[in-house]
N, CA, C and O atoms as a printed pandas DataFrame, in Angstrom:
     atom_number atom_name residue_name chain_id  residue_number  x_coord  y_coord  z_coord
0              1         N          UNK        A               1    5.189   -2.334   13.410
1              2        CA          UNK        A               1    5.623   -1.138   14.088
2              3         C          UNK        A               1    4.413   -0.264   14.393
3              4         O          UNK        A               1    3.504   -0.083   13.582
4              5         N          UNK        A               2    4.464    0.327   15.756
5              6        CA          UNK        A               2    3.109    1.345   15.855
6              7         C          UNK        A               2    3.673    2.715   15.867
7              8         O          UNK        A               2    4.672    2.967   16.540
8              9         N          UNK        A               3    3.030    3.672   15.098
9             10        CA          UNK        A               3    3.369    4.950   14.883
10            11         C          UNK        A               3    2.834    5.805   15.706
11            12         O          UNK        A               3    3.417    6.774   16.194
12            13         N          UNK        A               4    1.378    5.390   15.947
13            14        CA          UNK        A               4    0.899    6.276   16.831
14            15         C          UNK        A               4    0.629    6.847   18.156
15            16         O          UNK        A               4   -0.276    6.404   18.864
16            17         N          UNK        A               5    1.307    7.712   18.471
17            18        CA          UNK        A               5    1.907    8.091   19.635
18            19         C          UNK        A               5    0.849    7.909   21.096
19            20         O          UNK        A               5    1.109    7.323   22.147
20            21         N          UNK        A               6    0.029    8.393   20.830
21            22        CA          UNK        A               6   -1.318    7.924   22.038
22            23         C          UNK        A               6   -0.925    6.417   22.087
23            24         O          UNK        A               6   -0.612    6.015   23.208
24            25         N          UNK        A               7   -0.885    5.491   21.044
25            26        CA          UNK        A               7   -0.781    4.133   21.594
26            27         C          UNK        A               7   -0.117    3.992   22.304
27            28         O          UNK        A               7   -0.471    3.667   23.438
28            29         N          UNK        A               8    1.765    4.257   21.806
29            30        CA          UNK        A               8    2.953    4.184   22.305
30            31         C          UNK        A               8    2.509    4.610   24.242
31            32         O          UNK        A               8    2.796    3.916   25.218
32            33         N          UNK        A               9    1.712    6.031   24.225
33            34        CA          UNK        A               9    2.237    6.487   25.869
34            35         C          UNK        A               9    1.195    5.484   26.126
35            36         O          UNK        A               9    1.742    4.622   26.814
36            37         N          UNK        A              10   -0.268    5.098   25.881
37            38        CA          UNK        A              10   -1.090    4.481   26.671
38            39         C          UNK        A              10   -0.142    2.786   27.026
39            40         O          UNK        A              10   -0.080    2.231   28.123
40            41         N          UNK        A              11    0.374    2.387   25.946
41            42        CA          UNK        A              11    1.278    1.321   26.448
42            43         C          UNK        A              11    2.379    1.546   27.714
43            44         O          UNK        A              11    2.299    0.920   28.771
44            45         N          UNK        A              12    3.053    2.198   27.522
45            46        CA          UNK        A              12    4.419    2.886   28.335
46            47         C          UNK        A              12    3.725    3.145   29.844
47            48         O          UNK        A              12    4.303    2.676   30.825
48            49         N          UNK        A              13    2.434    3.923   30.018
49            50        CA          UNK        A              13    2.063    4.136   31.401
50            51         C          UNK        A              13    1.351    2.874   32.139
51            52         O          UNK        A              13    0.971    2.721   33.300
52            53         N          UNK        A              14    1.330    2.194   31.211
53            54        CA          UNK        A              14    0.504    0.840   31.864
54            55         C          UNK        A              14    1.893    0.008   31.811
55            56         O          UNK        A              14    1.631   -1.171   32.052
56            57         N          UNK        A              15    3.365    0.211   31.567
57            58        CA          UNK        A              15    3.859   -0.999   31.718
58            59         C          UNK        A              15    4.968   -1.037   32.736
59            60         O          UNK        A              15    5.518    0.056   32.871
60            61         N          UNK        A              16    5.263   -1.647   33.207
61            62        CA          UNK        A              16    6.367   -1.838   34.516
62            63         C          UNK        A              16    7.562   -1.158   34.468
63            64         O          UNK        A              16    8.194   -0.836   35.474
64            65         N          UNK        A              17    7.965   -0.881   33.103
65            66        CA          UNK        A              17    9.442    0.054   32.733
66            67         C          UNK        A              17    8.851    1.862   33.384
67            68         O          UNK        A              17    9.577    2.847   33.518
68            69         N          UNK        A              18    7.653    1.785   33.614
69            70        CA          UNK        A              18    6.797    3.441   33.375
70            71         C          UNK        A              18    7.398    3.417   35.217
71            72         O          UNK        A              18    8.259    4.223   35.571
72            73         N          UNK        A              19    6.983    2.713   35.903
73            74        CA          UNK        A              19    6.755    2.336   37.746
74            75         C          UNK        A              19    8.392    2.591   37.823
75            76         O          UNK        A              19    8.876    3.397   38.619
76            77         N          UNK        A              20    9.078    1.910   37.021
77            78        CA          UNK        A              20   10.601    2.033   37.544
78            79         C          UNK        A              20   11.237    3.353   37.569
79            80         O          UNK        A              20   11.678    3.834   38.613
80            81         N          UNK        A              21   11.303    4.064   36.206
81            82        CA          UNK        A              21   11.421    5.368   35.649
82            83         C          UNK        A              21   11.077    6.206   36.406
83            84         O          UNK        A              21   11.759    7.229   36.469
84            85         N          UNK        A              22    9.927    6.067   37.225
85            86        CA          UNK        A              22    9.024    7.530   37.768
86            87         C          UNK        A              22    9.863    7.098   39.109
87            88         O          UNK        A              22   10.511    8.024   39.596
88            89         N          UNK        A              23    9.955    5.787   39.807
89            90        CA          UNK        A              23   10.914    5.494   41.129
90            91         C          UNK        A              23   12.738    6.318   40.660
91            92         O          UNK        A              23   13.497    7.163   41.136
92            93         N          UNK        A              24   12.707    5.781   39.970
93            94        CA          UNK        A              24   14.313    6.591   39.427
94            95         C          UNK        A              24   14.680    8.291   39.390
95            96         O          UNK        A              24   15.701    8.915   39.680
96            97         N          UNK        A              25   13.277    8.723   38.867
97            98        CA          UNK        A              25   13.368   10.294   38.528
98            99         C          UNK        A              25   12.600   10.481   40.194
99           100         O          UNK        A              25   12.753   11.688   40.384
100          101         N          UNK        A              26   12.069   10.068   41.120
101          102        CA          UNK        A              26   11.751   10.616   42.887
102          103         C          UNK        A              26   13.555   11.088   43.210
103          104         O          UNK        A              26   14.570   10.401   43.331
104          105         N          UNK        A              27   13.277   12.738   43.269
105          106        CA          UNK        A              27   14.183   12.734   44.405
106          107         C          UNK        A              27   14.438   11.915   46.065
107          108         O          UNK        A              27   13.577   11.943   46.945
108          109         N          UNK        A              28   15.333   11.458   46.162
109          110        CA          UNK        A              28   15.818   10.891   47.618
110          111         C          UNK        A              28   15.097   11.521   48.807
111          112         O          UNK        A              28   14.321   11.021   49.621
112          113         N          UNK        A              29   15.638   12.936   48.657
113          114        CA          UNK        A              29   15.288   13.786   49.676
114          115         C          UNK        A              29   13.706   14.059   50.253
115          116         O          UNK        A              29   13.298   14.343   51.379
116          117         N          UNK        A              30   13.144   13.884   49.212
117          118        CA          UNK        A              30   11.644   13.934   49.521
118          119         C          UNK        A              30   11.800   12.559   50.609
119          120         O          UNK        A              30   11.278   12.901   51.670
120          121         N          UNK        A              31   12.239   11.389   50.693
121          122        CA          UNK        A              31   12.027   10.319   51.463
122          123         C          UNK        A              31   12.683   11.047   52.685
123          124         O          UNK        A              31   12.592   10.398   53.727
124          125         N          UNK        A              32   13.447   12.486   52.803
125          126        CA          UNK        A              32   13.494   13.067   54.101
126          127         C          UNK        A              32   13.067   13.206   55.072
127          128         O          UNK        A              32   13.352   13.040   56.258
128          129         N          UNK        A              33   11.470   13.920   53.818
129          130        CA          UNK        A              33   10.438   14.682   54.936
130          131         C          UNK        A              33    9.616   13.583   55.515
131          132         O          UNK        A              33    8.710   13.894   56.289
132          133         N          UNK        A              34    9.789   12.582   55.283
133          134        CA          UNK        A              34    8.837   11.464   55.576
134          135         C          UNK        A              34    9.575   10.863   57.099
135          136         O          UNK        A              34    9.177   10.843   58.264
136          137         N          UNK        A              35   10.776   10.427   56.449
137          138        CA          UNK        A              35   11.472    9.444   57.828
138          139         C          UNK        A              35   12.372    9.974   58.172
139          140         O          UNK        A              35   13.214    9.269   58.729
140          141         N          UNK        A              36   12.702   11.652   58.009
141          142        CA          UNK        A              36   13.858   11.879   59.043
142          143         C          UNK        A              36   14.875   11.713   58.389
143          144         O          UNK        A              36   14.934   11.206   57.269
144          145         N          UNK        A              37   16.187   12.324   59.343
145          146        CA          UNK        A              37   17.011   12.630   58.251
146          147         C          UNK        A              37   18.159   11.257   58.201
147          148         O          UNK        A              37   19.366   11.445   58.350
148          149         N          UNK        A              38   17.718   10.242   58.030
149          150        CA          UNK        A              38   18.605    9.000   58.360
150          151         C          UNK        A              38   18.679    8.831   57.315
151          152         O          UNK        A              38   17.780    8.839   56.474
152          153         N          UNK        A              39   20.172    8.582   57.153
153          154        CA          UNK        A              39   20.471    8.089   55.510
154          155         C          UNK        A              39   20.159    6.621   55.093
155          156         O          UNK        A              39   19.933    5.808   55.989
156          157         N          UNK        A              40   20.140    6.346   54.173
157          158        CA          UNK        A              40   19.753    5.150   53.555
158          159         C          UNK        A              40   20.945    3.925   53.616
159          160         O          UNK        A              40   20.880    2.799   54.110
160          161         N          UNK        A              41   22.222    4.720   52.803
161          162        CA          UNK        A              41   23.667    4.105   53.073
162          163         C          UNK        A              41   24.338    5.028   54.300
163          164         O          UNK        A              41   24.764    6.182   54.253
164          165         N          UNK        A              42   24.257    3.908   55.625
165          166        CA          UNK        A              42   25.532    5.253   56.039
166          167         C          UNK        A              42   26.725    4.483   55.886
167          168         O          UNK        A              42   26.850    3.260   55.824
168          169         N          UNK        A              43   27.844    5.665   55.819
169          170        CA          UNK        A              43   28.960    5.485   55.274
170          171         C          UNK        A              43   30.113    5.610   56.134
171          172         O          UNK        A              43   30.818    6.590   56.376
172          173         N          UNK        A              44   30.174    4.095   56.659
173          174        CA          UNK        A              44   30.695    4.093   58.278
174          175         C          UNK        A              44   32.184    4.113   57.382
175          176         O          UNK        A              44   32.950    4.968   57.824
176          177         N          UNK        A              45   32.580    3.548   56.533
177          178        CA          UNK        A              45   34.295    3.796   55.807
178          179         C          UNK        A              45   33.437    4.659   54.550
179          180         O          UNK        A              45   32.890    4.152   53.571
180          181         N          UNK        A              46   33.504    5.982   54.880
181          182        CA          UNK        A              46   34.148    6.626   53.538
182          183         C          UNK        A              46   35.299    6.466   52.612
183          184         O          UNK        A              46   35.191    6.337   51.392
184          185         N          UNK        A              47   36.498    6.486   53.338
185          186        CA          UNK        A              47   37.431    6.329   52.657
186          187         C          UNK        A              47   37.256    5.445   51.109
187          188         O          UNK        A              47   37.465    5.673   49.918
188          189         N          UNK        A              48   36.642    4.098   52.125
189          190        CA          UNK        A              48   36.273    2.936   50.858
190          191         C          UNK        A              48   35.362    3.273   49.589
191          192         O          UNK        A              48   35.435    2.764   48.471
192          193         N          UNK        A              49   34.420    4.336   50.080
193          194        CA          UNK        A              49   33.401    4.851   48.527
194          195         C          UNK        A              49   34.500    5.598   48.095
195          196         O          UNK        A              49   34.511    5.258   46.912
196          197         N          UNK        A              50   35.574    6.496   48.241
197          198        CA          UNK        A              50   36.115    7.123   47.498
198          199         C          UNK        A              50   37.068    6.127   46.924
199          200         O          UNK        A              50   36.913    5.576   45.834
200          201         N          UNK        A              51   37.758    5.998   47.490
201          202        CA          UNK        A              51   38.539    4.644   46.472
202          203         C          UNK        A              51   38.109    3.765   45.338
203          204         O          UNK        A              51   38.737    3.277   44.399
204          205         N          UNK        A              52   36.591    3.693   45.778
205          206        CA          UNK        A              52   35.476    3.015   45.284
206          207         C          UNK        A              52   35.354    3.718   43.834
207          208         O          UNK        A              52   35.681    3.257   42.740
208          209         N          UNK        A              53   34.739    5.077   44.177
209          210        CA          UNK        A              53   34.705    5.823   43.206
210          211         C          UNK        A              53   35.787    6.643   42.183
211          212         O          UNK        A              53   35.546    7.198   41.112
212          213         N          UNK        A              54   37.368    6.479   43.088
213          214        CA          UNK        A              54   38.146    6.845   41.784
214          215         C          UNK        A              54   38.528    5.629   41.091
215          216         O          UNK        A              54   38.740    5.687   39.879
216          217         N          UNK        A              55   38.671    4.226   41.902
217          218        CA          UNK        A              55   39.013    3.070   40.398
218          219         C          UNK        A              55   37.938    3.006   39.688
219          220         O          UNK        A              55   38.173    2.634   38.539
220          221         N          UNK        A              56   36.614    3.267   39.957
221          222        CA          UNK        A              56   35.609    3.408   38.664
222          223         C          UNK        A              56   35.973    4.380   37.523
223          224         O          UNK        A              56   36.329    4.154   36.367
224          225         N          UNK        A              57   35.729    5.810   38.360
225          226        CA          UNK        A              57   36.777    6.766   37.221
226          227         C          UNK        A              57   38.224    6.227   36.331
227          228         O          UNK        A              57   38.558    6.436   35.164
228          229         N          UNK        A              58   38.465    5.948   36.732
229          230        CA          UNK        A              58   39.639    5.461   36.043
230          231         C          UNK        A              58   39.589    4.172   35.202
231          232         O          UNK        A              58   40.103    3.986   34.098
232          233         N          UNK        A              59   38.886    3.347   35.930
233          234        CA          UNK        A              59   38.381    2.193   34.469
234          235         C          UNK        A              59   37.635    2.798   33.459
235          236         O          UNK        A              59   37.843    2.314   32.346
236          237         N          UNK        A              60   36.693    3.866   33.518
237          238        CA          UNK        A              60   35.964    4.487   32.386
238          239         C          UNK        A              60   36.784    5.047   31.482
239          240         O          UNK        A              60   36.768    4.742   30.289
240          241         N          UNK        A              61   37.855    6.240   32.202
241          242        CA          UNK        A              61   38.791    6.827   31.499
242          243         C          UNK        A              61   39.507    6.115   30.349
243          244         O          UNK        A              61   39.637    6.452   29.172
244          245         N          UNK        A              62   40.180    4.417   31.397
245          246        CA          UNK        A              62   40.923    3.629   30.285
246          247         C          UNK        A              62   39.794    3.141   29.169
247          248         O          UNK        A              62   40.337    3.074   28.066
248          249         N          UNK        A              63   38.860    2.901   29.134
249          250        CA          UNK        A              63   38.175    2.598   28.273
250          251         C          UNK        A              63   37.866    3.560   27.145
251          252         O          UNK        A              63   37.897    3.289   25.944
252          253         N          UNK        A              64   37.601    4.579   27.630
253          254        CA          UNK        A              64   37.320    5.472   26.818
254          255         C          UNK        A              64   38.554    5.573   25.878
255          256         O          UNK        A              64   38.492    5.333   24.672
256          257         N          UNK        A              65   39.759    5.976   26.583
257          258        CA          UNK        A              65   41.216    5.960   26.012
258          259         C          UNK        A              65   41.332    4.877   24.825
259          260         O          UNK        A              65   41.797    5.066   23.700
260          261         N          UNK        A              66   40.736    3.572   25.419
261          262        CA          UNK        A              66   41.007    2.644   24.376
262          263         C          UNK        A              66   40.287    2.760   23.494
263          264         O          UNK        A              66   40.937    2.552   22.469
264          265         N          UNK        A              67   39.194    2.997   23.249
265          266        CA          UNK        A              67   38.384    3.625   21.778
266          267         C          UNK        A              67   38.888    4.489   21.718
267          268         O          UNK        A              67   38.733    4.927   20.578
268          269         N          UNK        A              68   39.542    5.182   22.346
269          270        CA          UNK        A              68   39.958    6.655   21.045
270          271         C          UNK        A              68   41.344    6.053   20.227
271          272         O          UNK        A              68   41.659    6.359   19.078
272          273         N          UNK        A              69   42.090    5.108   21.136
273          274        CA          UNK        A              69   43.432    4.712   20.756
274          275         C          UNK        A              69   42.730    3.399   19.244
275          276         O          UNK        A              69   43.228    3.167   18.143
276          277         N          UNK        A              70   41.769    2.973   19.736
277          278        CA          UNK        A              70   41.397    2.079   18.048
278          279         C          UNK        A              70   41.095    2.928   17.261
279          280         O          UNK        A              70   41.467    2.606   16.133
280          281         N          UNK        A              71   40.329    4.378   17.310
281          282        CA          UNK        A              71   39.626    4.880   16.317
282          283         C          UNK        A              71   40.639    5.816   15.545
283          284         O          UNK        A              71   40.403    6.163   14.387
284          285         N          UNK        A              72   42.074    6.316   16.404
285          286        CA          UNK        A              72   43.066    6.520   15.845
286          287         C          UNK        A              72   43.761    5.833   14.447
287          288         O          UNK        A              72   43.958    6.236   13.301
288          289         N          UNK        A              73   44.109    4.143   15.440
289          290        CA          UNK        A              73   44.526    3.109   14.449
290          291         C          UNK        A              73   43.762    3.060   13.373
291          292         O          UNK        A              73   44.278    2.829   12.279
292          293         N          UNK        A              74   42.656    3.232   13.479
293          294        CA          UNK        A              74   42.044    2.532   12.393
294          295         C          UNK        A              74   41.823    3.802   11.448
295          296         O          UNK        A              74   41.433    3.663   10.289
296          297         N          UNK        A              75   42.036    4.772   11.889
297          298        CA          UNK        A              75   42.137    6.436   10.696
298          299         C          UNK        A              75   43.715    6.537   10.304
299          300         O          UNK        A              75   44.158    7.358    9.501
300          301         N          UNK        A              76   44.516    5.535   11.026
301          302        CA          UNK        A              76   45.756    5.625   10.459
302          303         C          UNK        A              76   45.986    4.179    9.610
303          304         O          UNK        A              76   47.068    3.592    9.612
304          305         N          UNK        A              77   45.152    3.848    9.104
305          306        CA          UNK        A              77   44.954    2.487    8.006
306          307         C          UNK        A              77   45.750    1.133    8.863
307          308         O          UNK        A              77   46.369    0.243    8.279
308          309         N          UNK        A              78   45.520    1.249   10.744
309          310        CA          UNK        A              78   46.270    0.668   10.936
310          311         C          UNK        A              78   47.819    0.350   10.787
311          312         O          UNK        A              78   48.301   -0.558   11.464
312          313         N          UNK        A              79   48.350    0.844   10.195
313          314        CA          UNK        A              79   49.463    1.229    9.932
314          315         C          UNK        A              79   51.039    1.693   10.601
315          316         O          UNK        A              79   50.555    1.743   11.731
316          317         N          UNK        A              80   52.085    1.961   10.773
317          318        CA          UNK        A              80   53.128    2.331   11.324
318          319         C          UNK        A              80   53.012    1.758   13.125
319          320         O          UNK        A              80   52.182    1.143   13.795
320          321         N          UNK        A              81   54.066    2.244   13.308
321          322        CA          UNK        A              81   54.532    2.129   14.953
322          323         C          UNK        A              81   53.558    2.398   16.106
323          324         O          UNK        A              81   53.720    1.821   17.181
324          325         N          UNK        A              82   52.552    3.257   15.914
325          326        CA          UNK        A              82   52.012    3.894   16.703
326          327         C          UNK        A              82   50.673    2.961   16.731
327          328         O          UNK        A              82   50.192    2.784   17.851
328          329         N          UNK        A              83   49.973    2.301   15.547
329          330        CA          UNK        A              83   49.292    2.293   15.595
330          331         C          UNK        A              83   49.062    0.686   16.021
331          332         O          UNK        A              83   49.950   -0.157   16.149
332          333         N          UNK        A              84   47.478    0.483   16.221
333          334        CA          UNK        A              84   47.350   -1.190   16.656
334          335         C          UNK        A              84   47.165   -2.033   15.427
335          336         O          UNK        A              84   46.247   -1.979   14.608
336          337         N          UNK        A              85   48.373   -2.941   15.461
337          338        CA          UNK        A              85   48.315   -4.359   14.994
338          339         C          UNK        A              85   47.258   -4.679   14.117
339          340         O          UNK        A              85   46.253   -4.958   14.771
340          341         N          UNK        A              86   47.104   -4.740   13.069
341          342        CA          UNK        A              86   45.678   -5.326   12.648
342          343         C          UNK        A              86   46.145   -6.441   11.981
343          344         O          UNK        A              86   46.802   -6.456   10.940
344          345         N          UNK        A              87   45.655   -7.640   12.837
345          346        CA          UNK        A              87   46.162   -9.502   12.388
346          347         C          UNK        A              87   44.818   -9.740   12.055
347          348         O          UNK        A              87   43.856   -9.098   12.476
348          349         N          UNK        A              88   44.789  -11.002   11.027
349          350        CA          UNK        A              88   43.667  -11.943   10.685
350          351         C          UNK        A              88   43.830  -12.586   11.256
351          352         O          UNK        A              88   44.928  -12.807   11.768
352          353         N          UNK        A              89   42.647  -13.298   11.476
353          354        CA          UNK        A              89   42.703  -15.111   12.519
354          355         C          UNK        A              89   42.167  -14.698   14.199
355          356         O          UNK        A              89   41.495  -13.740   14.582
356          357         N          UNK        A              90   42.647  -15.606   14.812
357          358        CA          UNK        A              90   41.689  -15.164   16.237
358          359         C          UNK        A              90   42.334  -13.925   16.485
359          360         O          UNK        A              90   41.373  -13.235   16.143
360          361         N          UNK        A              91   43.222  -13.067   16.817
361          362        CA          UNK        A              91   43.470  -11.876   16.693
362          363         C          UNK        A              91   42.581  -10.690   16.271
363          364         O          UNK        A              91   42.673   -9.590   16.817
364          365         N          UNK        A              92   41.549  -11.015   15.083
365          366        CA          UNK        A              92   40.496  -10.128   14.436
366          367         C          UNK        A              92   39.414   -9.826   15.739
367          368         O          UNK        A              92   38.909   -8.724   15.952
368          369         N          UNK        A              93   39.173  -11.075   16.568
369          370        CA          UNK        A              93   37.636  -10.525   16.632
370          371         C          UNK        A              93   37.749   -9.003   17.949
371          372         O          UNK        A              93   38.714   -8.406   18.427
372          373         N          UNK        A              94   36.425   -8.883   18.111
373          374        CA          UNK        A              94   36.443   -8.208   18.717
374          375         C          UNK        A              94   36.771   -7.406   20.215
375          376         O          UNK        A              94   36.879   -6.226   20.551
376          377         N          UNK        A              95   36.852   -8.550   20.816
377          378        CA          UNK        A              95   37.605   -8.737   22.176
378          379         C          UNK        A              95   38.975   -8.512   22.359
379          380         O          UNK        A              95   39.497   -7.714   23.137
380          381         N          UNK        A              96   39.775   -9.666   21.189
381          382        CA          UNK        A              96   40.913   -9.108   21.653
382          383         C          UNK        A              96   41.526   -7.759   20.590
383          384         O          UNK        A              96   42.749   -7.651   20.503
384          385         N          UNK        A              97   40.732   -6.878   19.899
385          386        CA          UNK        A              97   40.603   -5.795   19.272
386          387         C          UNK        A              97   41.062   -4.778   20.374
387          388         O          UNK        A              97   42.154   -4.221   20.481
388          389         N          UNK        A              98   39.663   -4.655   21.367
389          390        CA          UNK        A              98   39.541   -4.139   22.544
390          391         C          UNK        A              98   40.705   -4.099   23.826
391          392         O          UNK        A              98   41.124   -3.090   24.393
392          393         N          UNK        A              99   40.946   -5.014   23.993
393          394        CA          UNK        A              99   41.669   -5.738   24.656
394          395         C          UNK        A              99   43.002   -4.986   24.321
395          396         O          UNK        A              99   43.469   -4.223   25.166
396          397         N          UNK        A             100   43.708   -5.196   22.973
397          398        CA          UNK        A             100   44.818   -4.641   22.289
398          399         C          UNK        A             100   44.994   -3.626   22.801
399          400         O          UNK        A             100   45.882   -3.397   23.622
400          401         N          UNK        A             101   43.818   -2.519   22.221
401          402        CA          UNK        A             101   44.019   -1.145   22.062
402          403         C          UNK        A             101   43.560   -1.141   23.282
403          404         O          UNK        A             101   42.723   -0.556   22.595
404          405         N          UNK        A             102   43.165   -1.187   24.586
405          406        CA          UNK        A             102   43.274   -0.729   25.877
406          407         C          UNK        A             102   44.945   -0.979   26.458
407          408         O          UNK        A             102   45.623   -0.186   27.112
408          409         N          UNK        A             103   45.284   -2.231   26.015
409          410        CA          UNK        A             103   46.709   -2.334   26.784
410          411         C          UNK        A             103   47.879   -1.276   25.678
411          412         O          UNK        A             103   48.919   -0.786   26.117
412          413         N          UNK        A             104   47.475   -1.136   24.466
413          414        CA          UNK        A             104   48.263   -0.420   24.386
414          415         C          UNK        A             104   48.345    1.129   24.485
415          416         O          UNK        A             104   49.414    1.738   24.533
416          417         N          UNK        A             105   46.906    1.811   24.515
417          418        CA          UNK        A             105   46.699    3.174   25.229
418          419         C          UNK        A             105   47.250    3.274   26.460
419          420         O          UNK        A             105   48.012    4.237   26.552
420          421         N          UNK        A             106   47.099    2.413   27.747
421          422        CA          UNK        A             106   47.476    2.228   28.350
422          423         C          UNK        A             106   48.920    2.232   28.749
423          424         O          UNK        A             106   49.288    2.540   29.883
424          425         N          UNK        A             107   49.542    1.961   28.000
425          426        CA          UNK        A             107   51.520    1.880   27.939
426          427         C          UNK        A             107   51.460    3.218   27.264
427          428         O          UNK        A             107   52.330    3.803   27.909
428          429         N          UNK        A             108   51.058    4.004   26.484
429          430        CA          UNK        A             108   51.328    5.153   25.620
430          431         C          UNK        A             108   51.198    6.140   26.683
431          432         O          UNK        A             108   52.121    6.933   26.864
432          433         N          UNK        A             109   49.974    6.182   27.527
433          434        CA          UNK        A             109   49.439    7.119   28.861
434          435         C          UNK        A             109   50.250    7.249   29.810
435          436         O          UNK        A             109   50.650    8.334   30.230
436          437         N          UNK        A             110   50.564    6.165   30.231
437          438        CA          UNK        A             110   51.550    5.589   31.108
438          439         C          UNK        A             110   53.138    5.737   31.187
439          440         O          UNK        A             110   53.799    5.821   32.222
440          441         N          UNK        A             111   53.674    5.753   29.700
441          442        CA          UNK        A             111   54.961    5.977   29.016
442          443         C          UNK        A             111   55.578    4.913   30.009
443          444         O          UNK        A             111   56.371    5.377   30.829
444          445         N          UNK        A             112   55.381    3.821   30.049
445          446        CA          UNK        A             112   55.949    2.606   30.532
446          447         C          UNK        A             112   56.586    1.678   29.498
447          448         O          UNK        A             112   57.544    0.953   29.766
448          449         N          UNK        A             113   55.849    1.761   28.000
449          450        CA          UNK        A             113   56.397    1.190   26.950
450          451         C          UNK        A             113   57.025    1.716   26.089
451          452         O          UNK        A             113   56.934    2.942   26.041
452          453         N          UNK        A             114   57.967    0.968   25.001
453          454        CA          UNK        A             114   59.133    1.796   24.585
454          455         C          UNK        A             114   58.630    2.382   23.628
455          456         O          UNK        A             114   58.320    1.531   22.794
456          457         N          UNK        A             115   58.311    3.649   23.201
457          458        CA          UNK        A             115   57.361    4.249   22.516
458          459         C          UNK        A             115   58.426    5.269   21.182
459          460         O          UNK        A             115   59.203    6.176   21.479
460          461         N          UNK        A             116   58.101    4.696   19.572
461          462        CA          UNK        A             116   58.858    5.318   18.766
462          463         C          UNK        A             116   58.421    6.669   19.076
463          464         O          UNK        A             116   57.481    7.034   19.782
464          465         N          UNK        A             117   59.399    7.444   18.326
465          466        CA          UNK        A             117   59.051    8.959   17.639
466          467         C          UNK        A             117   57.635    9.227   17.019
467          468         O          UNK        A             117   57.757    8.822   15.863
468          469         N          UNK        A             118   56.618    9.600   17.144
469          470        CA          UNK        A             118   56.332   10.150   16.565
470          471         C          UNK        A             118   56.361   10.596   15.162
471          472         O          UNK        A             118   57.495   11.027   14.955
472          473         N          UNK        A             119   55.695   10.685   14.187
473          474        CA          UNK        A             119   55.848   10.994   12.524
474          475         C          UNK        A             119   54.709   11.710   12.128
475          476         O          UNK        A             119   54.722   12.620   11.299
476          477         N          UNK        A             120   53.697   11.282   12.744
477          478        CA          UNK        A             120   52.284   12.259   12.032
478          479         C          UNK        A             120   51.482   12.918   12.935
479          480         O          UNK        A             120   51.649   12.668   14.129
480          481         N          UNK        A             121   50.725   13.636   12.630
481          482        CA          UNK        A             121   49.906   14.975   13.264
482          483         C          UNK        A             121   49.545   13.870   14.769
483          484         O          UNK        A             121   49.866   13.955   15.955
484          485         N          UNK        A             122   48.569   12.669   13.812
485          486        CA          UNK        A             122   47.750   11.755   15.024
486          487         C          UNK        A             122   48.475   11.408   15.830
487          488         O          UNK        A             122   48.357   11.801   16.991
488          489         N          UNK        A             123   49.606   10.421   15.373
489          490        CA          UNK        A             123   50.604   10.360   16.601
490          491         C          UNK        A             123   51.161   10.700   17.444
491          492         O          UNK        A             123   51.901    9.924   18.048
């Protein structure tokens, strides 16, 4: 491990991750004053980036939903109606963990599935 920080930046500015970073942090607009005001993407269907951009929103959302809906289960010892399933065997790993608790946040959000009462604060 190197501790010392002069090494660390003299490495970092000499290495190809440094060229990308500094391209990433250039504002766009500066490439304005250069070539005019022609966009880079033009956006002959808008419509399509917005569509574009709310099923992205919304896959993040469900995801997010689904970690909060495991981290629930799993503060409720897994346990009762509300919470997700916890099976041994291919059921355990992690995928279909994920998987679970997205489809079942998903039906809870949704109120598409037949959803008990309620009993505790979390629920």
């Amino acid at each position: 491990m190197v501790y010392d920080s002069s090494k660390l930046a003299k490495h970092y500015l000499a290495s190809r991750p440094f060229l990308f970073d500094i391209a990433a942090l250039t504002p766009l607009d500066l490439l304005q004053l250069k070539f005019g005001t022609q966009p880079m993407i033009r956006t002959v269907y808008p419509n399509f980036w917005r569509v574009i951009n709310l099923i992205h929103i919304l896959l993040i959302l469900a995801h997010w939903f689904g970690c909060f809906y495991f981290l629930l289960s799993e503060a409720e010892g897994f346990q009762g109606d509300w919470a997700y399933p916890h099976r041994p065997g291919d059921y355990a790993t992690l995928t279909r963990k994920y998987l679970g608790s997205l489809y079942w946040s998903t039906l809870t959000l949704t109120t598409i599935g037949d959803l008990p009462t309620p009993e505790t604060n979390a629920e």
